[in-house]
N, C-alpha and C positions, 0 to 999 in steps of 0.2 A: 813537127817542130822539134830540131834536137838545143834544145835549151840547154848551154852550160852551167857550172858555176860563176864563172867571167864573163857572160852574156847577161846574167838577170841582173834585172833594178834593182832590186832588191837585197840587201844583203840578208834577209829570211832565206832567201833560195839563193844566193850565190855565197857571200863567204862564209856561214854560219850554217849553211846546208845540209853539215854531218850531224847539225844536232837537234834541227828542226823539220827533219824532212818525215820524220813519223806522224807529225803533224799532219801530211797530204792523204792519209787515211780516211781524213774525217774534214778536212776546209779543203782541200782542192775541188775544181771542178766536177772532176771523173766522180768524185766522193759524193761531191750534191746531188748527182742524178743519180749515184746508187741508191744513195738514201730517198730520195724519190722516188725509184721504181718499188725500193723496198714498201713504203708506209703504200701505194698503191695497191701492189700484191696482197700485202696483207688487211686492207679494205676488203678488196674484193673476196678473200676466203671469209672475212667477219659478214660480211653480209650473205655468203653463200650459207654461214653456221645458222643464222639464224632463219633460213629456210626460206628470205624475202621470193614472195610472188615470181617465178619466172626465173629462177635461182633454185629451187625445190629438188629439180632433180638431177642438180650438179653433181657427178661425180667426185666427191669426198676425196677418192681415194689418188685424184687427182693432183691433190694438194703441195704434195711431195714436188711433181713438176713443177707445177708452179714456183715454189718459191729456191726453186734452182735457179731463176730465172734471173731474183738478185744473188742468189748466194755463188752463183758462177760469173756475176759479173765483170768483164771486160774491159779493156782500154778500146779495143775494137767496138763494144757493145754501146762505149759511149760516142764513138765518133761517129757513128752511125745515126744517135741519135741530133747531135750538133748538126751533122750533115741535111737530117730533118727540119732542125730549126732555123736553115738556111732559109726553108721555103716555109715556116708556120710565123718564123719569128716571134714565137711564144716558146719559150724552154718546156715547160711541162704539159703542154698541148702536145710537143715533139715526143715525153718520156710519154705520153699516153697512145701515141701511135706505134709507137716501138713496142708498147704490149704488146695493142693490140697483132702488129704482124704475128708474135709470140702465139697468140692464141690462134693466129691461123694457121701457124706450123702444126701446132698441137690439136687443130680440128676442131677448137671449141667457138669456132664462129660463131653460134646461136647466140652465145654469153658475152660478145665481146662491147655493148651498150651499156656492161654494167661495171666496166672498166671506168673508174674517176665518174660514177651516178653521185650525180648531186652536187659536185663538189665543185668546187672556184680554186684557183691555184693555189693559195694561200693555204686551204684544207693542205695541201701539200707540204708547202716550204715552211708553213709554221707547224709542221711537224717533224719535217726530213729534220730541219736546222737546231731545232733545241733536241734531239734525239743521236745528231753529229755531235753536242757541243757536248750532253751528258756522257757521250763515249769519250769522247777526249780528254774531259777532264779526268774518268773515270781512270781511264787506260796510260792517260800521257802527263798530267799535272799532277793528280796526286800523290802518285810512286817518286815522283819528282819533288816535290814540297817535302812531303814525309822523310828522302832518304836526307834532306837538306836538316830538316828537325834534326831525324839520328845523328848527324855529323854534329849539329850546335852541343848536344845532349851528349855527345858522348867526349866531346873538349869541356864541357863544364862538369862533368865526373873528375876526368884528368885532371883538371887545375882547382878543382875546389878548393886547394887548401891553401893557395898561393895568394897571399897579400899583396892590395895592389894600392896605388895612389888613388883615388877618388878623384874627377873633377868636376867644381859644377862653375856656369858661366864661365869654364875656360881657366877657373881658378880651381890652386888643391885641397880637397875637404876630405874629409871624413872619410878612414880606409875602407877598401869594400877587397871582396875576394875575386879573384879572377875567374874563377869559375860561376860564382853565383851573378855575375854580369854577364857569362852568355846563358845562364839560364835564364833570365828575363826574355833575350830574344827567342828563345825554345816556348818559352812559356806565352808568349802573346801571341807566336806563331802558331801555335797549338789551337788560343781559343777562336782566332780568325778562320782556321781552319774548319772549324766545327761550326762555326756559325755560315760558311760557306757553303756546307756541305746538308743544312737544312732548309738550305733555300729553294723551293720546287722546280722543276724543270719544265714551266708552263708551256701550252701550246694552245694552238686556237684549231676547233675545228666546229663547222656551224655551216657552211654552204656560204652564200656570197655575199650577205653580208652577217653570218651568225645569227638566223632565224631558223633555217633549215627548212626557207622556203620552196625550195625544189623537192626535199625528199618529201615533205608535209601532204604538197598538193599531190603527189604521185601513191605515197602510201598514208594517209595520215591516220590507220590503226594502229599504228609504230610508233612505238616513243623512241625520238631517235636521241632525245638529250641521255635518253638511260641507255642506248646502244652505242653513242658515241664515249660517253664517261667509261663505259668499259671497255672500248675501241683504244683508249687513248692513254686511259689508266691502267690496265690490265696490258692490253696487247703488245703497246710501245713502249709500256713503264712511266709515262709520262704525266702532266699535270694538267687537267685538261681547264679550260678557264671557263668559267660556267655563262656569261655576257661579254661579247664581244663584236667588234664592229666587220669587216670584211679580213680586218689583220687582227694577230694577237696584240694585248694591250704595250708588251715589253718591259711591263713595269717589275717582274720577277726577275729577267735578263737583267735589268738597270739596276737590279741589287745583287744580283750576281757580279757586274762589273763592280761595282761597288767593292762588294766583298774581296774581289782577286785586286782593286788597286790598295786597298789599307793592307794586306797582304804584302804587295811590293812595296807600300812603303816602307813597312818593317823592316823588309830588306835592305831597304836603301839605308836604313838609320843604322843596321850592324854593318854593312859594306863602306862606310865612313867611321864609323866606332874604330874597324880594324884597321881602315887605311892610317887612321889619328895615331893608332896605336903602332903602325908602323911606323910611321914617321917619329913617335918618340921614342923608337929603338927597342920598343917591347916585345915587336916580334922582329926577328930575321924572317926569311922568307928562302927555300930550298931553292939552290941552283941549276938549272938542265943544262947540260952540257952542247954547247952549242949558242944558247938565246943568248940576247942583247936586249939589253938593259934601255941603253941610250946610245943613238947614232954616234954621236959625240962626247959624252964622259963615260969611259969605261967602265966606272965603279958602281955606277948605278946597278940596279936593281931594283925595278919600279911596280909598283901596286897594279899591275895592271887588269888584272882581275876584276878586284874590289871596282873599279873606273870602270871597266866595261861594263860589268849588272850594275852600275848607279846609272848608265848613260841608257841600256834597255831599260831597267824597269821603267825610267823616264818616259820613255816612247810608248810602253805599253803603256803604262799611266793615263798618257794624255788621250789614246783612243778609246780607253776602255772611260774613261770622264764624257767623251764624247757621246759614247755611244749611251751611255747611262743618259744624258743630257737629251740628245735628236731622237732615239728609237720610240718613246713612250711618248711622242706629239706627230700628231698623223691629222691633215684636215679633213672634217667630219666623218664619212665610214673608212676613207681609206688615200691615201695619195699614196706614189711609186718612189717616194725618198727612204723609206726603208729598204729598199730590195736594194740599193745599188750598195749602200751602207752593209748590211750583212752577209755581203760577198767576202767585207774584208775581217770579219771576226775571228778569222783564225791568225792574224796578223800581231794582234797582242798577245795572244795567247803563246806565238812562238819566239815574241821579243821576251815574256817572261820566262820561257822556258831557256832561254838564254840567258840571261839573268842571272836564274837558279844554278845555271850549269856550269857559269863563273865564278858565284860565288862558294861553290860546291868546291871549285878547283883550287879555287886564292886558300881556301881553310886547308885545303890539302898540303898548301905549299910551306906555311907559318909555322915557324919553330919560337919557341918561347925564350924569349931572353932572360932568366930569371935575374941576374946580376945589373939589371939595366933596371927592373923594378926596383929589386933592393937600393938602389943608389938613391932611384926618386924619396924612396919614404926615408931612408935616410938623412935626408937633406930638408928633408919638411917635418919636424918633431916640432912645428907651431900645430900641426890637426889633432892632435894631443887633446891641446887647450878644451874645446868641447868636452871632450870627457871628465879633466881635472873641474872646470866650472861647474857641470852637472853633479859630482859628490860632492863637492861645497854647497850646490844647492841643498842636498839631499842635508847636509848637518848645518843646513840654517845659516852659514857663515857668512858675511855683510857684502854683499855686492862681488858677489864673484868672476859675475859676466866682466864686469868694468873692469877687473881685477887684470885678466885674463886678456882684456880687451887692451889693457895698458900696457901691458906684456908683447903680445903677439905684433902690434900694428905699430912699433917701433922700428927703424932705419937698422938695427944689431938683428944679423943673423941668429933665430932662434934653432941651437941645437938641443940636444941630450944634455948638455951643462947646463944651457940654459935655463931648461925646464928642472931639472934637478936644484938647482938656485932659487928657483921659484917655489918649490914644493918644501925645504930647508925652511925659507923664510915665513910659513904658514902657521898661523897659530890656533894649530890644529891638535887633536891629540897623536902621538905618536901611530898609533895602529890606523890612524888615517892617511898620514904619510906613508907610512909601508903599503898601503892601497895602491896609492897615487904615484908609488916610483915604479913600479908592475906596468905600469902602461907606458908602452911606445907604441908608434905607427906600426910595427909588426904583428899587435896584437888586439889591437885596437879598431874590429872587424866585426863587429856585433856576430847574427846568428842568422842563419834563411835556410 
């Protein structure tokens, strides 16, 4: 199949393709039966280690071959096997006869019975799949979140000291700094990170329906819960789940999702923060020589960054909710409504990495208006008021808020005179006044 850009459904694989296509590493198909043959392969060397009956006198030195088996894997290697599952109609029935051909190549026919011993497919794909998903995060979202952080982190060094208008409900309050407002987003993005990143990378493996009644009845001097927990914990790095039905539970996946959508909503909430902030002239935005703005008014210059990661995270958002939602409800040991669903796991994972990669790009683009700040706090010397009321509190003075309140919520533009007029008419001591005329919207930025 030669699949273009312009031929897939998808815009993951067709227009966004340069940026998601690392992702087919680890969620494409070819990927799942790597990771398949892989967690296979290395079954069969854990049970040849531990010397099981009729495995004894495996040749060790063998090993090497063997795990060439995944570590040279193919696009041929996979088609061969599809080509298998034409006629098994079971996926990992098919990756189990593709060993075994393997092992007839390599003359280890005697051993080829011990190929997927015990195990139900699930032993498999809930190992391949939470073992794909901890690579990808490992390799493809982290490096990606992170260089997102540095970029927030390293614009709120830069503008730390820059005075901005405050708004809340949409109204002007209390000045804050321009730079300690994207630390906030650095800073929450930080701690969802770290709570994502202690969430286990559960896996199920127990035989057919997580008894381990196949291997039980075949060896049952074997403790196989204490050779699987290090099968699973040790060999694959994984988290193995100690009770389980024919499938993993999902409930650690479903906080995994969890965790990467409070993550993109975060996103979403700075990718509107900046879009606001464009639009009231605070940032310009770098021009590429060449782009278009708007079809029809040439002047524009349009957010379109900050708009695309609001529009992915969205998409991810809503699968990664789903799947939090459908994957940890399975009727009694097992129904097939998960298999078809975690085919498409890497689908949000590369609408967020689109997301990231937008909004990674918009920060790129933003140049600071600083004279379009100055204008706003200029023009709003009523956010004052808060401060001058608060040392009036502080020296007991009769009703300051009202004061303040009479003042401000008047139809007269309240400027620098205004407030000046107001602080004159106080019958305060002198050295309280001299306080109180120290404060404008410029300075008037508390501490973080």
């Amino acid at each position: 199949m030669n699949l273009t850009s312009l031929q897939a459904i998808s815009p993951v694989d067709g227009r966004y393709r340069k940026t998601t296509q690392g992702l087919a590493a680890y969620f494409s198909e070819e990927a799942l039966i790597k990771y398949r043959v892989f967690v296979e392969i290395e079954y069969f060397i854990a049970l040849s280690e531990i010397n099981l009956p009729g495995l004894e006198n495996f040749d060790k030195s063998l090993y090497s071959e063997l795990r060439k088996i995944y570590e040279t894997f193919s696009e041929n290697d996979a088609l061969e096997i599809k080509e298998t599952e034409k006629i098994t109609n079971h996926d990992v029935k098919a990756v189990e006869y593709f060993i075994k051909s393997k092992f007839d190549s390599l003359s280890l026919q005697n051993y080829k019975e011990f190929i997927h011993f015990g195990l139900t497919s699930q032993d498999i794909n809930n190992t391949a799949i939470p073992y794909s998903i901890k690579l990808a995060l490992s390799e493809s979202y982290f490096p990606a979140i992170k260089s997102l952080i540095e970029k927030i982190n390293s614009l709120a060094i830069e503008w730390k000291d820059i005075p901005m208008l405050a708004f809340t409900h949409g109204q002007p309050a209390s000045p804050t700094k321009l730079g300690k407002e994207f630390m906030v987003f650095a800073d929450r993005l930080n701690i969802q990170l770290e709570n994502l990143k202690s969430i286990p990378n559960s896996a199920k493996f127990g035989g057919a329906t997580g008894n381990f009644n196949a291997h039980h009845i075949a060896y049952p001097q074997i403790n196989w819960v204490t050779f699987s927990n290090q099968f699973v914990n040790e060999t694959l790095g994984l988290t193995r789940a100690q009770h389980t039905t024919q499938i993993e539970h999902y409930d650690q996946f479903a906080a995994q999702c969890d965790a990467l959508k409070r993550i993109n909503n975060i996103i979403i909430d700075l990718d509107r923060d900046i879009w606001t902030y464009i639009s009231k002239n605070y940032f310009k935005q770098r021009i590429k020589a060449g782009e278009i703005g708007s079809s029809a008014m040439p002047h524009k210059v349009n957010p379109i960054d900050f708009e695309n990661a609001e529009g992915n995270a969205g998409i991810a958002n809503a699968l990664f909710e789903f799947f939090a939602a459908k994957l940890p409800i399975s009727r009694l040991q097992r129904d097939l409504t998960d298999s078809t669903v975690l085919r498409n796991v890497g689908v949000p994972l590369a609408h967020t990495l689109i997301a990231i990669n937008s909004t990674l790009r918009g920060l790129d683009k933003i140049i600071l208006n600083e004279a379009a700040l100055h204008a706003d706090l200029d023009d709003n010397w009523a956010v004052v008021a808060e401060a001058i009321q608060t040392i009036l509190r502080r020296e007991n003075y009769p009703n300051p808020y009202e004061a303040l309140k009479e003042l401000t919520r008047t139809n007269t533009k309240i400027d620098a005179s205004s407030i000046a007029n107001f602080i004159e008419g106080l019958n305060v001591d002198e050295s309280i006044k001299i306080q109180l005329r120290t404060i404008t919207p410029f300075n008037y930025t508390g501490v973080f």
